[in-house]
C-alpha positions as CSV (number, residue, x, y, z in Angstrom):
1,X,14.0,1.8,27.3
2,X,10.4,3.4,25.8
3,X,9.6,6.4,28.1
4,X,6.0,5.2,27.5
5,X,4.7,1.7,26.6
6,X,3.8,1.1,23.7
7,X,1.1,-1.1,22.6
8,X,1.5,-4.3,19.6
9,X,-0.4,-3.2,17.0
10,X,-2.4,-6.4,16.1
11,X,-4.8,-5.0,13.3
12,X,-2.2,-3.6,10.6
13,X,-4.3,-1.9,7.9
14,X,-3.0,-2.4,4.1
15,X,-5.4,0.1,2.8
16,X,-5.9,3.3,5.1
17,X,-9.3,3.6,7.3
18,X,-9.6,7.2,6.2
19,X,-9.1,6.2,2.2
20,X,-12.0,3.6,2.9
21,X,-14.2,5.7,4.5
22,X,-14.9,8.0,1.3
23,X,-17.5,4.7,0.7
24,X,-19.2,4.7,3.6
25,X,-22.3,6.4,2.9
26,X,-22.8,9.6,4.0
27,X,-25.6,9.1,7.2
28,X,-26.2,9.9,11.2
29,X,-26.2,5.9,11.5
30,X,-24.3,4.2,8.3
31,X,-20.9,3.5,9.7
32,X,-20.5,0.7,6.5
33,X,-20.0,-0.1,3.3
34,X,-20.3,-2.1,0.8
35,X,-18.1,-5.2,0.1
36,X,-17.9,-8.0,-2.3
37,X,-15.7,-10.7,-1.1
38,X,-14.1,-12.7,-4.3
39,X,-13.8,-16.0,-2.8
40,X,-17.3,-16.3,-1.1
41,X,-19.1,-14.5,-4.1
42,X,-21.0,-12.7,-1.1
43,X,-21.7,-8.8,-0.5
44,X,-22.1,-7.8,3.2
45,X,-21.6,-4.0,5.0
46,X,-18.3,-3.8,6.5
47,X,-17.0,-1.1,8.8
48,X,-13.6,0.4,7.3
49,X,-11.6,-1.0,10.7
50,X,-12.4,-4.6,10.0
51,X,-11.3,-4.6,6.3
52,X,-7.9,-4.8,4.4
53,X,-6.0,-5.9,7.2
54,X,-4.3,-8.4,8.8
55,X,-2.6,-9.1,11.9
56,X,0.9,-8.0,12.2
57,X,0.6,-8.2,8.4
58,X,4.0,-6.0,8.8
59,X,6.3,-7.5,11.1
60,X,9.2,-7.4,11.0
61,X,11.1,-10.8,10.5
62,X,14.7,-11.7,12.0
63,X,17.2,-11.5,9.2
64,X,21.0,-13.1,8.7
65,X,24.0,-11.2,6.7
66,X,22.9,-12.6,3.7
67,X,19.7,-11.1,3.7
68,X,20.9,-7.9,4.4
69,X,23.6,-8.1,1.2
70,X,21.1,-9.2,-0.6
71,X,18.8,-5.9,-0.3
72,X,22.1,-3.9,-0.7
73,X,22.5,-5.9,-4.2
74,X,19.2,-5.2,-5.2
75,X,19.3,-1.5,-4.0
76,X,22.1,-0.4,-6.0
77,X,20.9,-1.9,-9.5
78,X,17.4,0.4,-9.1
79,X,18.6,4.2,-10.3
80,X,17.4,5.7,-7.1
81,X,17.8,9.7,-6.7
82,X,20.7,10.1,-4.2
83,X,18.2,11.0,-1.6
84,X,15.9,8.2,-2.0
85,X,19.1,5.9,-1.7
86,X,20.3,7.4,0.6
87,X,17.3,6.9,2.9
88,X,17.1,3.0,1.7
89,X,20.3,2.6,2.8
90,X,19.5,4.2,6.5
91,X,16.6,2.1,6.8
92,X,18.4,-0.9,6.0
93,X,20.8,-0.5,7.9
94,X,18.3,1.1,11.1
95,X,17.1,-3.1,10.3
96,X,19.8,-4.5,11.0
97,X,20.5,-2.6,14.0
98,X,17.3,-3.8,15.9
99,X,18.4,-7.6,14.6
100,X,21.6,-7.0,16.4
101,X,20.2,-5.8,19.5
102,X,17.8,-8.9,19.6
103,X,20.4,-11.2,19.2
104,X,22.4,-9.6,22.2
105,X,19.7,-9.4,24.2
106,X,18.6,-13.0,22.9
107,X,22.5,-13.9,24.5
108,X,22.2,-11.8,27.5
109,X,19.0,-13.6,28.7
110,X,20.7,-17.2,27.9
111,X,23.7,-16.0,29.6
112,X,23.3,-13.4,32.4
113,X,25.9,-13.5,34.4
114,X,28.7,-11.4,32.9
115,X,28.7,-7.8,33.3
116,X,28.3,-7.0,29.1
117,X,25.1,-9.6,29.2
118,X,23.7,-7.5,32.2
119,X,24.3,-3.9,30.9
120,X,22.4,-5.5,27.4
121,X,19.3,-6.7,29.7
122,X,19.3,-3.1,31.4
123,X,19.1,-1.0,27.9
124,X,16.0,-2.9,26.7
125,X,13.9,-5.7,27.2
126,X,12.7,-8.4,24.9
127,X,9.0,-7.0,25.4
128,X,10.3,-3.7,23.8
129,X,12.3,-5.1,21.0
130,X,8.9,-7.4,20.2
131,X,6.6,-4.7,20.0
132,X,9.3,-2.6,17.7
133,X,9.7,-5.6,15.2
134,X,5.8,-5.6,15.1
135,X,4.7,-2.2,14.8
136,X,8.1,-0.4,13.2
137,X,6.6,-0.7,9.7
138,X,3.2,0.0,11.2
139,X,4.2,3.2,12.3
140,X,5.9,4.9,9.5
141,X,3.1,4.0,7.2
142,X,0.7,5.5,10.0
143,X,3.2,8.8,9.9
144,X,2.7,8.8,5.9
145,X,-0.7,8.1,6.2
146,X,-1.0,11.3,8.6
147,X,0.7,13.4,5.8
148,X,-1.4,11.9,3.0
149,X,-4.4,12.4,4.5
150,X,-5.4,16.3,3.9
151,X,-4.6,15.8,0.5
152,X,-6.6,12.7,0.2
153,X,-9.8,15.3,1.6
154,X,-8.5,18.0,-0.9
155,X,-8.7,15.9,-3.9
156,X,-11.9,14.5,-2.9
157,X,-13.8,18.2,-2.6
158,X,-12.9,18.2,-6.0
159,X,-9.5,20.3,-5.6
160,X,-5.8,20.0,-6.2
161,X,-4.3,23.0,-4.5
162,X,-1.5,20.8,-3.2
163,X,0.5,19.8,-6.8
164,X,1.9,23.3,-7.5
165,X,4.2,22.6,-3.7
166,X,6.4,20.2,-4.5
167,X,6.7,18.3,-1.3
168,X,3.1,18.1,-0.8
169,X,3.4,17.0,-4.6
170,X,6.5,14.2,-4.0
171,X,3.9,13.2,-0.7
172,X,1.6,12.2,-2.2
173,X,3.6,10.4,-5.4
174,X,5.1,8.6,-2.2
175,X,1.8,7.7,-0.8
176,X,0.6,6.2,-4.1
177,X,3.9,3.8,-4.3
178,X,4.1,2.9,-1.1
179,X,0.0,1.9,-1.5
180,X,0.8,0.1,-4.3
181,X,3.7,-2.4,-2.8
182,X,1.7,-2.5,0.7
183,X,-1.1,-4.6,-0.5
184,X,-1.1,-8.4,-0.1
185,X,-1.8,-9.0,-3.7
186,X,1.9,-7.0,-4.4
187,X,3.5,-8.5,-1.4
188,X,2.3,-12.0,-3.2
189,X,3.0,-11.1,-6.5
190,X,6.8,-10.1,-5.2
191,X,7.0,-13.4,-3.9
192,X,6.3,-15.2,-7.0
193,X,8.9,-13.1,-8.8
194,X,12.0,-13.4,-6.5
195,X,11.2,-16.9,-6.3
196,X,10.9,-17.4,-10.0
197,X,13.9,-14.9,-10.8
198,X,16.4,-15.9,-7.9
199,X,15.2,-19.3,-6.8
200,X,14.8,-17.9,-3.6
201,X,12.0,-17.3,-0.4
202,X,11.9,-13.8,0.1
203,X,8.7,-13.9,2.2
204,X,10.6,-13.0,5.6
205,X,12.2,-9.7,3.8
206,X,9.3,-8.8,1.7
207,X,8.2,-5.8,3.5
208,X,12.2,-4.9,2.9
209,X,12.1,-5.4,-1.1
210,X,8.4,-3.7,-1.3
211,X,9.9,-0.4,0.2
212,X,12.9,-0.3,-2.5
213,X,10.3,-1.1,-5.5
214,X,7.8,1.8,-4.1
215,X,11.2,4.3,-4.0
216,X,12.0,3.2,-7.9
217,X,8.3,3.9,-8.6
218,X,8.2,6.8,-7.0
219,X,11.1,8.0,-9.2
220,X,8.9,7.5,-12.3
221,X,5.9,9.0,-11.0
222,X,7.6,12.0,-10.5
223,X,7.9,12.3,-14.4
224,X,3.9,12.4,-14.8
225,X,1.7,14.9,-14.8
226,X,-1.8,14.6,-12.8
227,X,-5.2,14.7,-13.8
228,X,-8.4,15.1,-11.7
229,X,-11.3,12.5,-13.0
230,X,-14.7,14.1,-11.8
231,X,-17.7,11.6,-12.1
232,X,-21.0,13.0,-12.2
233,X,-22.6,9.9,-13.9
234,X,-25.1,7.5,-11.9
235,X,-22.2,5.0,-11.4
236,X,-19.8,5.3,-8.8
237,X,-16.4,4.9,-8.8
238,X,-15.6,1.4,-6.8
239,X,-12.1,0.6,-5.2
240,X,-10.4,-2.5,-3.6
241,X,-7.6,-4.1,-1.2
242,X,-5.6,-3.1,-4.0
243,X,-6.6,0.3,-5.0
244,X,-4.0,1.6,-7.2
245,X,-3.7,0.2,-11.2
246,X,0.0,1.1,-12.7
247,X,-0.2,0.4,-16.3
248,X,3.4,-1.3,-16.8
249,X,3.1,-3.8,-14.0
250,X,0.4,-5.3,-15.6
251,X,-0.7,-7.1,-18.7
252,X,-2.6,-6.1,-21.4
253,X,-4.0,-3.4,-19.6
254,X,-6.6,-1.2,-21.7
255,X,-7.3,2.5,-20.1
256,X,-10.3,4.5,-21.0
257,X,-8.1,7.6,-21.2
258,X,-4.7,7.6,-22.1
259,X,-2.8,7.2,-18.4
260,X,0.1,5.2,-16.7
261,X,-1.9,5.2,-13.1
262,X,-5.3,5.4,-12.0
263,X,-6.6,5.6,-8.2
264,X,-9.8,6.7,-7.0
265,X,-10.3,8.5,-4.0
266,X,-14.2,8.6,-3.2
267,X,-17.2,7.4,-5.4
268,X,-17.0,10.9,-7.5
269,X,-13.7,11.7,-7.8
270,X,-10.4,10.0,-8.9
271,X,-6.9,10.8,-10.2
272,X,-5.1,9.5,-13.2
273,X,-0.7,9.8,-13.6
274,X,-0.4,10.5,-17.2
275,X,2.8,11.4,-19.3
276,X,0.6,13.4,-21.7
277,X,1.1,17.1,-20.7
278,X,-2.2,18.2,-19.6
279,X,-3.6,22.0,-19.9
280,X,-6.7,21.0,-18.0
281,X,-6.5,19.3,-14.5
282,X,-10.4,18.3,-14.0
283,X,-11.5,16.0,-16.9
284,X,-15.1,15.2,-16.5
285,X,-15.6,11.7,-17.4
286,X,-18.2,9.4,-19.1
287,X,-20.1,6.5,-17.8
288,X,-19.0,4.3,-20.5
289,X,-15.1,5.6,-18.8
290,X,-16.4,5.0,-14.9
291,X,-17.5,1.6,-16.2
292,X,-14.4,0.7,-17.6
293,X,-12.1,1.9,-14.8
294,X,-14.3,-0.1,-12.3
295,X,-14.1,-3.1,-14.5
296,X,-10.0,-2.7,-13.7
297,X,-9.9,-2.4,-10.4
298,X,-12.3,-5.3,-9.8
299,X,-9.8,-7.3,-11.9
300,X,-6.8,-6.6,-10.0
301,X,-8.6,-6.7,-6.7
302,X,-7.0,-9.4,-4.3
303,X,-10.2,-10.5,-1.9
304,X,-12.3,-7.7,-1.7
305,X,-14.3,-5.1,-3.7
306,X,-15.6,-2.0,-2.1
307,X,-18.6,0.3,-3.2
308,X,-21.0,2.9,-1.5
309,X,-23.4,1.1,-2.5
310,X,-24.9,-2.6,-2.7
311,X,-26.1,-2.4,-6.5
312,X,-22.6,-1.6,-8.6
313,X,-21.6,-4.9,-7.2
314,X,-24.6,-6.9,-7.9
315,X,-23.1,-7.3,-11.5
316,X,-19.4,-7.7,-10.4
317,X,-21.3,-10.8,-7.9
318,X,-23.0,-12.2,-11.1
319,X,-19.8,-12.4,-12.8
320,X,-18.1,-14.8,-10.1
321,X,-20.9,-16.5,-10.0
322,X,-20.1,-17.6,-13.4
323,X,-16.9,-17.8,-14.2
324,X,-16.6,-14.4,-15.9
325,X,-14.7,-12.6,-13.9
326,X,-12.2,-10.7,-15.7
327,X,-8.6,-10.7,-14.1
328,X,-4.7,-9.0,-14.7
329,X,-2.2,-10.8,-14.5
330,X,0.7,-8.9,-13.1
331,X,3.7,-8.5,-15.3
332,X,7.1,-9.9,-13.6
333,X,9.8,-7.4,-12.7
């Protein structure tokens, strides 16, 4: 039983309210900013809470055997550092633990009267096991998130103090992976290729398969060397519901400067992953560049576009308009 109780966690963020707020211009009253939405062709002022989220976008779905062999299969053909598999492997199997305990209490409650049934209903109610199914995933992005987050504020005064530690340094790799897979356009685009690939619905294990593909990109971005894009131009960096770009999952992808990722963190600053070994870790970069890179993420962005101000959008909005939107298609795993 929870000492405390805990609440359901109905608005589950893909993209982090703190991350967001970096384009919320700076003011005693602003509390918004500015959003394109794709479909509608509109751009409004949004608050940070009521963006890039769903509800109980990351619940947790009851599995069967199968499903669980199946991760294991696809676990052990990604060459995972011990550690990383290690921890797949717990978390998997911490899964299937909570599926086991809400089938017994799912037989206790349907048959009460023996003495194991009883002794099942006193260890935990079906309340508790429903707000763990909704909020488990929830919650250990929110603990990442927490870790993340003063190296989010470091990076965006310009500094990068952090990379010489290396757990601050395999944080924040972990942070950008796990951002990447989070997002609905990855969870949809992970959907399309297990279906295409093994014939099969993976919908109800997605969250499951999006955690394994972060920890086999985290392995690569732990190869790249990091580069601080500082944008003193008149345009501002812009970002999306789907705020990091990782060259090799996408098609014909073009960057400015030579990179494998590229995420910006406020309107003036950004980072790029780069296997180029790097003497310099501020590059000061062009318009022409800031263009470019915005042109990107409005490409890959799933419903949303996000700016600290109305105007950079205008164009993006003139573009749906007619037909000219550029877009990336992901490339299949």
């Amino acid at each position: 039983m929870y000492e405390h109780k805990e609440k359901r966690k109905k608005n589950q963020h893909t993209v982090p309210q703190f991350y967001l707020k970096e384009w919320v211009r700076s003011s005693a009253t602003q509390t918004t900013l500015s959003c394109l939405q794709i479909t509608k062709h509109e751009i409004k002022p949004r608050n940070p809470q009521s963006i890039s989220a769903s509800k109980y976008f990351y619940e947790l779905n009851d599995l069967i055997e199968e499903d669980i062999i199946l991760l294991k299969k696809i676990l052990r053909l990604k060459n995972l550092s011990p550690k990383l598999e290690k921890a797949e492997y717990e978390r998997i199997e911490n899964l299937n633990k909570l599926m086991q305990r809400k089938k017994l209490f799912k037989l206790a409650k349907s048959s009460p009267t023996s003495d194991k049934n009883l002794n099942a209903l006193k260890m935990f109610t079906g309340e508790e096991l429903d707000i763990q199914s909704k909020n488990l995933e929830e919650n250990l992005y929110a603990k990442l998130e927490t870790k993340a987050k003063p190296i989010i504020k470091e990076l965006v005064s310009g500094e990068s103090n952090f990379y010489d530690n290396l757990l601050k340094r395999s944080t924040f790799f972990y942070f950008i992976a796990m951002q990447f897979f989070r997002t609905k356009r990855q969870k949809d685009a992970i959907l399309t290729a297990y279906k295409r690939q093994i014939k099969k619905d993976v919908e109800h294990i997605w969250i499951h398969l999006a955690s394994i593909h972060a920890s086999d990109l985290l392995m690569k971005l732990n190869y790249l060397n990091m580069v601080l894009l500082v944008n003193n131009t008149e345009t501002p960096f812009i970002t999306s519901d789907n705020p990091v770009l990782v060259k090799e999952y996408y098609e014909n992808l073009y960057f400015p400067i030579e990179s494998e990722v590229y995420y910006p963190v406020s309107p003036k600053v950004a980072i790029i992953l780069t296997q180029e070994k790097q003497n310099l870790f501020k590059n000061y970069v062009s318009q022409q560049d800031v263009v470019h890179f915005n042109d990107l993420i409005a490409a890959i962005a799933f419903e949303e576009v996000y700016a600290d101000n109305e105007e950079v959008l205008k164009g993006y909005q003139i573009k749906l308009q007619n037909g000219d939107m550029r877009t990336v298609e992901k490339t299949e795993d």
